[in-house]
GUVOLUM-122465 format. One record per residue (C-alpha): residue in one letter; x, y, z. Coordinates in nm, 4 decimals, padded with zeros to 6 digits. Example, Ala and Ser with C-alpha at 12.3 -4.5 7.8 and 13.67 -1.06 7.14 Angstrom:
BEGIN
[a,[01.2300,-00.4500,00.7800]]
[s,[01.3670,-00.1060,00.7140]]
REM end
This chain:
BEGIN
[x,[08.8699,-06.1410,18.4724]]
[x,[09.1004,-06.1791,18.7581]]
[x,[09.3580,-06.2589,18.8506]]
[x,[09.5365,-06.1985,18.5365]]
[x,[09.8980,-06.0081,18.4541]]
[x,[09.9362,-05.6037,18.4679]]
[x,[10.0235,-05.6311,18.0334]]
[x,[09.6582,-05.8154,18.0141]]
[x,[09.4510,-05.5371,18.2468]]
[x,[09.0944,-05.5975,18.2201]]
[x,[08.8447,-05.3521,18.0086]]
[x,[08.7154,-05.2318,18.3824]]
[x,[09.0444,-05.2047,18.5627]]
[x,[09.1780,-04.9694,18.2143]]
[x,[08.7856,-04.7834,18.2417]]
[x,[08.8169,-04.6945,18.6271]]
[x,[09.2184,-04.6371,18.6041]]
[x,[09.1311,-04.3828,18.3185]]
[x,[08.8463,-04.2138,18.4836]]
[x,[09.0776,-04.1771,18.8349]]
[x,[09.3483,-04.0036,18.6230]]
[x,[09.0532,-03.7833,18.4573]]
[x,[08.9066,-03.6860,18.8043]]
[x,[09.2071,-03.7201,19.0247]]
[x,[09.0339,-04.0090,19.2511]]
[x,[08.7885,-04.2935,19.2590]]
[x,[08.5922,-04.3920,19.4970]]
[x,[08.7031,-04.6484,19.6911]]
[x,[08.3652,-04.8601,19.6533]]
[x,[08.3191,-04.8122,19.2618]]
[x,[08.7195,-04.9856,19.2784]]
[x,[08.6311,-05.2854,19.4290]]
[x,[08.4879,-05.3817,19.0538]]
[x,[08.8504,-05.3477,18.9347]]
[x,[09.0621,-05.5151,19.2980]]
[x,[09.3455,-05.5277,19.0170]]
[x,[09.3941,-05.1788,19.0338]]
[x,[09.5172,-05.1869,19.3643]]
[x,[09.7346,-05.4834,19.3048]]
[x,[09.9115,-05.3482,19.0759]]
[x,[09.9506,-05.0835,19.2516]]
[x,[09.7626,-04.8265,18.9912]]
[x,[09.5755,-04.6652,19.3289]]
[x,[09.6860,-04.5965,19.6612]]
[x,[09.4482,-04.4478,19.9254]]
[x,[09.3607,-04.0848,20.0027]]
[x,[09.5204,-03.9739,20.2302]]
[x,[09.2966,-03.6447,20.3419]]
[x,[08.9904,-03.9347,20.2570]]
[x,[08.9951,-04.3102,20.3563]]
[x,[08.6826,-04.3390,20.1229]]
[x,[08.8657,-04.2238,19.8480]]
[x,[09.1881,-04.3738,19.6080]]
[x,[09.4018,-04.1632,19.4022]]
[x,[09.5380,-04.2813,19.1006]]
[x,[09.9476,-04.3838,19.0422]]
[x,[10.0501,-04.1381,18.7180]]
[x,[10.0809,-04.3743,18.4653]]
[x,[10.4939,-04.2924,18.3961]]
[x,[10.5711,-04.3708,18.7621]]
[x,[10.3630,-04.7157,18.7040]]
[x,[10.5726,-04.7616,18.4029]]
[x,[10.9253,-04.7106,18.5700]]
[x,[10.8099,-04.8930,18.8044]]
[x,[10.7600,-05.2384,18.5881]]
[x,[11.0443,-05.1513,18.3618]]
[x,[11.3130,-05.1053,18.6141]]
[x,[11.3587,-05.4480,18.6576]]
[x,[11.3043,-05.5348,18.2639]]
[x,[11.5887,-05.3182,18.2638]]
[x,[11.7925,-05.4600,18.4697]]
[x,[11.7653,-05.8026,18.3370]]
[x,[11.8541,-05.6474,17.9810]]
[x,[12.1823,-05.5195,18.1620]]
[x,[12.2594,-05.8569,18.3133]]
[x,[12.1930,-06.0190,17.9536]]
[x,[12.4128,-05.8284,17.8201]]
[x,[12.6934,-05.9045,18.0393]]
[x,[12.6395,-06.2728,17.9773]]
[x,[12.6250,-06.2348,17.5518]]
[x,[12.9814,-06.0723,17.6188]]
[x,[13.1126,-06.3544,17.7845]]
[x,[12.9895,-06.5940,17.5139]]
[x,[13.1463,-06.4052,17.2918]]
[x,[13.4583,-06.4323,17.4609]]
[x,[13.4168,-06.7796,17.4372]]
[x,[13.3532,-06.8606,17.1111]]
[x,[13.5974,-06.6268,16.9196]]
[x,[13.8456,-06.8377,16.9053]]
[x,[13.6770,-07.0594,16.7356]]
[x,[13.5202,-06.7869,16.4838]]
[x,[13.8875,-06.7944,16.2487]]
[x,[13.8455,-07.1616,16.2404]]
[x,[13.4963,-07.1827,16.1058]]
[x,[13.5925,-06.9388,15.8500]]
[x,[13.8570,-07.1479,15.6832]]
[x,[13.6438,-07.4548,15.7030]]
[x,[13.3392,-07.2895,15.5475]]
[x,[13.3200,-07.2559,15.1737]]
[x,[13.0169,-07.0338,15.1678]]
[x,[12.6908,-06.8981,15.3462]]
[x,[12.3562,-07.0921,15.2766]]
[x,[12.0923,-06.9503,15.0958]]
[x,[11.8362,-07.1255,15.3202]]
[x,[11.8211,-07.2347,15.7048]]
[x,[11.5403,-07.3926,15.8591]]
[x,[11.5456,-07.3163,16.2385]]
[x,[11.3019,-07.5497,16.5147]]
[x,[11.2130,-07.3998,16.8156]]
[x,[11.2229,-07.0640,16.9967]]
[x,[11.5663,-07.1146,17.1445]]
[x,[11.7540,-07.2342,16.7916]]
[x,[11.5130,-06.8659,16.6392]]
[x,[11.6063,-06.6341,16.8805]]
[x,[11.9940,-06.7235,16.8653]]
[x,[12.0133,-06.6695,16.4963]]
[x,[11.7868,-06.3538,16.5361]]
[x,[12.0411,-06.2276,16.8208]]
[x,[12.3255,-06.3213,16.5496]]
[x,[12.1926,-06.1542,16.2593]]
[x,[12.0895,-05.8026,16.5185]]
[x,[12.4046,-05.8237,16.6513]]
[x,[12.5441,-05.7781,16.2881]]
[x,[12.3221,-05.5229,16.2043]]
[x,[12.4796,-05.1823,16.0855]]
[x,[12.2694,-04.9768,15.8670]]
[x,[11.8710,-05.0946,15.9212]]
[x,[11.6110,-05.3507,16.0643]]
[x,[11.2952,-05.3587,15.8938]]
[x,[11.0380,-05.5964,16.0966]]
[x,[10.6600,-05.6644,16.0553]]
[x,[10.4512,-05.7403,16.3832]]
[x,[10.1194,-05.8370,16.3140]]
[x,[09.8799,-05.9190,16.6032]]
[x,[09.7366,-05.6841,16.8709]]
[x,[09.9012,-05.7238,17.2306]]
[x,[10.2526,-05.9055,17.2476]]
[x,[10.3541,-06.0710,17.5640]]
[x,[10.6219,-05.9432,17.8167]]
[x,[10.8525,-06.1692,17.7521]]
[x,[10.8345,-06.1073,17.4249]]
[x,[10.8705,-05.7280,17.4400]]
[x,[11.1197,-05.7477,17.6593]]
[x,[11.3373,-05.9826,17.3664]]
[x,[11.2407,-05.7273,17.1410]]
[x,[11.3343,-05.4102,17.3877]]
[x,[11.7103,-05.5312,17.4590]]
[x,[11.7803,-05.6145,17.1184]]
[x,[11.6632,-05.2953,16.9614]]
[x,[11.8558,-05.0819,17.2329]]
[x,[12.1501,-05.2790,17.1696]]
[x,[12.0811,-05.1697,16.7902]]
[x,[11.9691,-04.8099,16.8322]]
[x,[12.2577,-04.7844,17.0623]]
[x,[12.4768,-04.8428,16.7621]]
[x,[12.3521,-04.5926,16.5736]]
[x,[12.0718,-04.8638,16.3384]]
[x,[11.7864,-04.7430,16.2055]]
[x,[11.4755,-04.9496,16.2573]]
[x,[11.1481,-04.9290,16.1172]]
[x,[10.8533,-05.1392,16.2222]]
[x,[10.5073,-05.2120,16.1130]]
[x,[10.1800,-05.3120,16.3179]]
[x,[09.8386,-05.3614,16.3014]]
[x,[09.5745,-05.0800,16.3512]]
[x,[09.4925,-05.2579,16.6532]]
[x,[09.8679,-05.2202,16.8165]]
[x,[09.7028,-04.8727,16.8815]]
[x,[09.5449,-04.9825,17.1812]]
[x,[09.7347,-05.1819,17.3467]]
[x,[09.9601,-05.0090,17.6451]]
[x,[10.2091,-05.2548,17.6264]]
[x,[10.3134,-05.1896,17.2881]]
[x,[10.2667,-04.8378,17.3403]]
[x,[10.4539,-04.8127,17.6302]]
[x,[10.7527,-05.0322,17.4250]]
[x,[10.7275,-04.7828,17.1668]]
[x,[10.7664,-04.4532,17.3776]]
[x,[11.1461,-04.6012,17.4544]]
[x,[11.2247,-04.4953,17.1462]]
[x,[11.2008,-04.0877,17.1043]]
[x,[11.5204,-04.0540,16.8497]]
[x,[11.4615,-04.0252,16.4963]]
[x,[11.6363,-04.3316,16.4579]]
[x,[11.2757,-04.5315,16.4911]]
[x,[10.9957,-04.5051,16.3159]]
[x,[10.6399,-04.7036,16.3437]]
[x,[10.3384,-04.7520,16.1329]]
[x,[10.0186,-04.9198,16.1480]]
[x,[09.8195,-05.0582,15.8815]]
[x,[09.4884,-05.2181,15.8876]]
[x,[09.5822,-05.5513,15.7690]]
[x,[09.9380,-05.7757,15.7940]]
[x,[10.0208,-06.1348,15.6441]]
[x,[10.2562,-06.2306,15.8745]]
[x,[10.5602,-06.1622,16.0688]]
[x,[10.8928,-06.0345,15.8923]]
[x,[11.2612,-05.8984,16.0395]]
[x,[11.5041,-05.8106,15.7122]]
[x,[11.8372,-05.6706,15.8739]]
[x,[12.0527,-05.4382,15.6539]]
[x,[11.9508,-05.5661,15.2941]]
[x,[12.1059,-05.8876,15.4062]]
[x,[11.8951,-06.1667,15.5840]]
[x,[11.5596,-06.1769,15.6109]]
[x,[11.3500,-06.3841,15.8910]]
[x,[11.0206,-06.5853,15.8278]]
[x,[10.7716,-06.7474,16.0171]]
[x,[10.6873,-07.1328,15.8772]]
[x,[10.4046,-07.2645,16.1104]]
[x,[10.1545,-07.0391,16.2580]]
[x,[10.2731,-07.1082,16.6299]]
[x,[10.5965,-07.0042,16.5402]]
[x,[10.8066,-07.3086,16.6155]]
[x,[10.9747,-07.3337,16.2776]]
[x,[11.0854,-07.0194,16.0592]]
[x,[11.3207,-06.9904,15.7262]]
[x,[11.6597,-06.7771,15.7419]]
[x,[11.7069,-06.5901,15.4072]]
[x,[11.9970,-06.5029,15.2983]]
[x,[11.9687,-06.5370,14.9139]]
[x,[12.0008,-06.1982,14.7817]]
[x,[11.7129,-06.1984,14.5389]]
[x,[11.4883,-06.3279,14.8068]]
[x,[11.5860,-06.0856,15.0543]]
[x,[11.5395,-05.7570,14.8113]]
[x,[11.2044,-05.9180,14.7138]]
[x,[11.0798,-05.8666,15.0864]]
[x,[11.1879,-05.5254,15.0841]]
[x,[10.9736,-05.4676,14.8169]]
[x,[10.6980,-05.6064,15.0200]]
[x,[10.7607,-05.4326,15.3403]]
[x,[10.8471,-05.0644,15.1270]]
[x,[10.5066,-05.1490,14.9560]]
[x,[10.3240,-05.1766,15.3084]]
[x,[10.5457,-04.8970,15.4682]]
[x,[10.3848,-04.6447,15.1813]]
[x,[10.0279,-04.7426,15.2526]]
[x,[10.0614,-04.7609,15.6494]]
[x,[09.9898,-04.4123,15.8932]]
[x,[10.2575,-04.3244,16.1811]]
[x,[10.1900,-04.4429,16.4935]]
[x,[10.2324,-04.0450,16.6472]]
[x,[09.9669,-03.9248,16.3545]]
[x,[09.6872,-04.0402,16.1938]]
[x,[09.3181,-04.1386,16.2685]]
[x,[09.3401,-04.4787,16.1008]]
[x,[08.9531,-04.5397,16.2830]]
[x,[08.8279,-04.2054,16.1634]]
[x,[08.4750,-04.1922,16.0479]]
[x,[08.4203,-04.1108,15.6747]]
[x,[08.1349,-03.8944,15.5291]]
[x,[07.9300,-04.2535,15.4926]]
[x,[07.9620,-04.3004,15.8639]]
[x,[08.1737,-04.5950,15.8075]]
[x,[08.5379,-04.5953,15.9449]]
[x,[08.8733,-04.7219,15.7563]]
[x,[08.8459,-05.0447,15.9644]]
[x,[08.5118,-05.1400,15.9019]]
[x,[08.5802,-05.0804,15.5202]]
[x,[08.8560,-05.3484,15.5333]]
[x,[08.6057,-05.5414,15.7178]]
[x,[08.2963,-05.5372,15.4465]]
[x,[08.5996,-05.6298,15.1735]]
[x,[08.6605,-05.9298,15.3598]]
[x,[08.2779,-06.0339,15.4632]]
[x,[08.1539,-05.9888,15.0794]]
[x,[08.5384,-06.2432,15.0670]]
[x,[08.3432,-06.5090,15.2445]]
[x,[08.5640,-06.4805,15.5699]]
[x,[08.4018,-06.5482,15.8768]]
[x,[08.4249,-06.3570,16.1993]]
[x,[08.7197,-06.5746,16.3516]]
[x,[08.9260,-06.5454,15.9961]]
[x,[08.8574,-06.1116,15.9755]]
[x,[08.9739,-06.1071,16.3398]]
[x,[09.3071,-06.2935,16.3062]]
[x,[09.3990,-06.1448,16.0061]]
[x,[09.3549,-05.7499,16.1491]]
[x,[09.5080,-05.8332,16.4938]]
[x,[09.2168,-05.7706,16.6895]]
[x,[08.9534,-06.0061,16.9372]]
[x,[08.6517,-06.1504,16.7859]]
[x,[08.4396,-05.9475,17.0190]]
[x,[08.6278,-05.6581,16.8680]]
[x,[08.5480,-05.7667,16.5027]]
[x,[08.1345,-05.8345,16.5933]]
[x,[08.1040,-05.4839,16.7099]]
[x,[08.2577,-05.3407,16.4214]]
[x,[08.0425,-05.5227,16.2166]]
[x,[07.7745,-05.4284,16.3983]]
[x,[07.8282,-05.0813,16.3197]]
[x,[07.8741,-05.1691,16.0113]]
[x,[07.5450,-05.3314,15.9694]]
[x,[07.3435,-05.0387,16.1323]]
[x,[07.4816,-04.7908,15.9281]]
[x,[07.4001,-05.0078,15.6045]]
[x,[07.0664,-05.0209,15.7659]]
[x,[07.0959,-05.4454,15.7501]]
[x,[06.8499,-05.6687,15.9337]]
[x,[07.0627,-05.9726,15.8840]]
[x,[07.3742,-06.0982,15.8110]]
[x,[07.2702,-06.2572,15.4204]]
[x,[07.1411,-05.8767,15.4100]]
[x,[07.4475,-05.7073,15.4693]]
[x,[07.6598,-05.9308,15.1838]]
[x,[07.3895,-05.7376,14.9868]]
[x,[07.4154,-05.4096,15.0897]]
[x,[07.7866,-05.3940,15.1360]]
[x,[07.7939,-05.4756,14.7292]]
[x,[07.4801,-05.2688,14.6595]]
[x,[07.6146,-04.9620,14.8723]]
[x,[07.9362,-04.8961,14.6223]]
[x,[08.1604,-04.8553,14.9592]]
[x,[08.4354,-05.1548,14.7917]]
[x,[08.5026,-04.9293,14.5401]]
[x,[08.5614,-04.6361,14.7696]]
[x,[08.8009,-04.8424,15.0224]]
[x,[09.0028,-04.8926,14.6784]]
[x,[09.0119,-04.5242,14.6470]]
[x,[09.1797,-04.4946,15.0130]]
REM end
């Protein structure tokens, strides 16, 4: 598991890093599973014990990887003000010359997607509604997604955004989200997301085309865009708040929320790899929920556990949620 980046940290570096901030230190011998730790500087030594590390609190870890996120954000900014400058002139012309908006754009590649994003946020006056389906997002990506929603929150926007169940447990997305204190955010999770959506103020509406994300659609046709409000509002009313809930709470038949969405889409004919894009999570993740699943079914097999899942009445009881 190593080397890898401080927004992938291994299941043993997050185990050890947890149990150091439980018991206030770590052996320095039971670290050496976890040598991440200490690059990353999540331990330091003892210093009344060289056999000993004591753990970084995790806010100072976080200031200390954001500070310089920050900072680029700041010198960003500075450079989308001087392209402004730039271009106005020629916004007056471009109006005259331009009968009407289209209903339709098809934008290629990251670079062409992100300018029309930064267009449409910049815009923004009212509210951003965006879907985010998938478990852990990369830093680079957060980082997009942290300077334009300052820039937005900063001007007063409200934005609401829905994950996965899974977005739960993943610090970076949790640290991303504790940015944002004001009542001016909200997030939700839900078990299960189609795909990735970004409406801004009942106006245009963003849309993945391809699944790696190379090509999306920009909507601006009205009837479109209030369509996939509908979608998201319908979502929004089924999903839990990221600061409440138990989404993975075990019901009376020993069988969490998640692992009820999971026997829907087994008795579906899914297999493992299809169940674990389509909630966000690993496959590993998915086998050991159904797992679960199949001990408490009491299944010896997976043909048995089709069976059981249909026999046991539990469908009709994750309708009822």
């Amino acid at each position: 598991m190593h080397p890898h980046p401080v927004t992938e940290l291994c299941e043993e570096g997050s185990r050890l890093y947890a149990a150091a901030l439980r018991g206030g230190r770590i052996a320095r011998t039971e670290a050496e599973a976890a040598p991440c730790l200490m690059e990353f500087a999540l331990l330091h030594p003892d210093p009344d014990d060289p056999e000993w590390l004591r753990p970084v609190p995790p806010a100072i870890a976080l200031a200390q990887r954001l500070n310089p996120i920050e900072r680029e954000i700041a010198e960003r900014r500075r450079t989308s003000v001087e392209l402004t400058d730039i271009f106005e002139p020629f916004m007056s012309l471009a109006t005259q010359t331009t009968t009407s908006t289209p209903s339709l754009t098809v934008l290629e590649g990251f670079e062409r997607i992100n300018g029309a994003l930064d267009l449409a946020t910049g815009q923004c006056q009212t509210e951003m509604l965006t879907v985010q389906p998938g478990g852990r997002r990369l830093e680079h990506t957060l980082m997009q997604g942290l300077e334009r929603d300052r820039a937005l929150t900063d001007r007063g926007v409200r934005i609401r955004t829905l994950y996965q169940h899974t977005a739960r447990h993943s610090p970076e997305t949790l640290a991303y989200t504790a940015q944002f204190t004001d009542n001016k955010v909200e997030y939700r999770t839900i078990d299960e997301l189609v795909e990735r959506l970004i409406i801004c103020d009942e106006t245009v509406a963003f849309i993945p085309t391809r699944d790696d994300r190379q090509v999306a659609l920009e909507l601006r046709h009205p009837g479109l865009v209030r369509y996939l409000i509908k979608v998201f509002e319908f979502m929004w009313s089924r999903a839990v708040p990221l600061s409440t809930g138990t989404p993975y709470e075990t019901a009376p038949d020993g069988i969490t929320d998640i692992q009820h969405t999971i026997a829907k889409l087994l008795v579906e004919g899914h297999v493992d790899e299809a169940i674990a894009r389509r909630l966000g999570m690993n496959v590993r993740t998915c086998r050991a929920h159904i797992a679960k699943l199949a001990t408490a079914l009491g299944s010896g097999s997976r043909a048995q556990l089709g069976y059981l899942i249909a026999q046991s009445g539990i469908l009709e009881k994750e309708g009822d949620r």
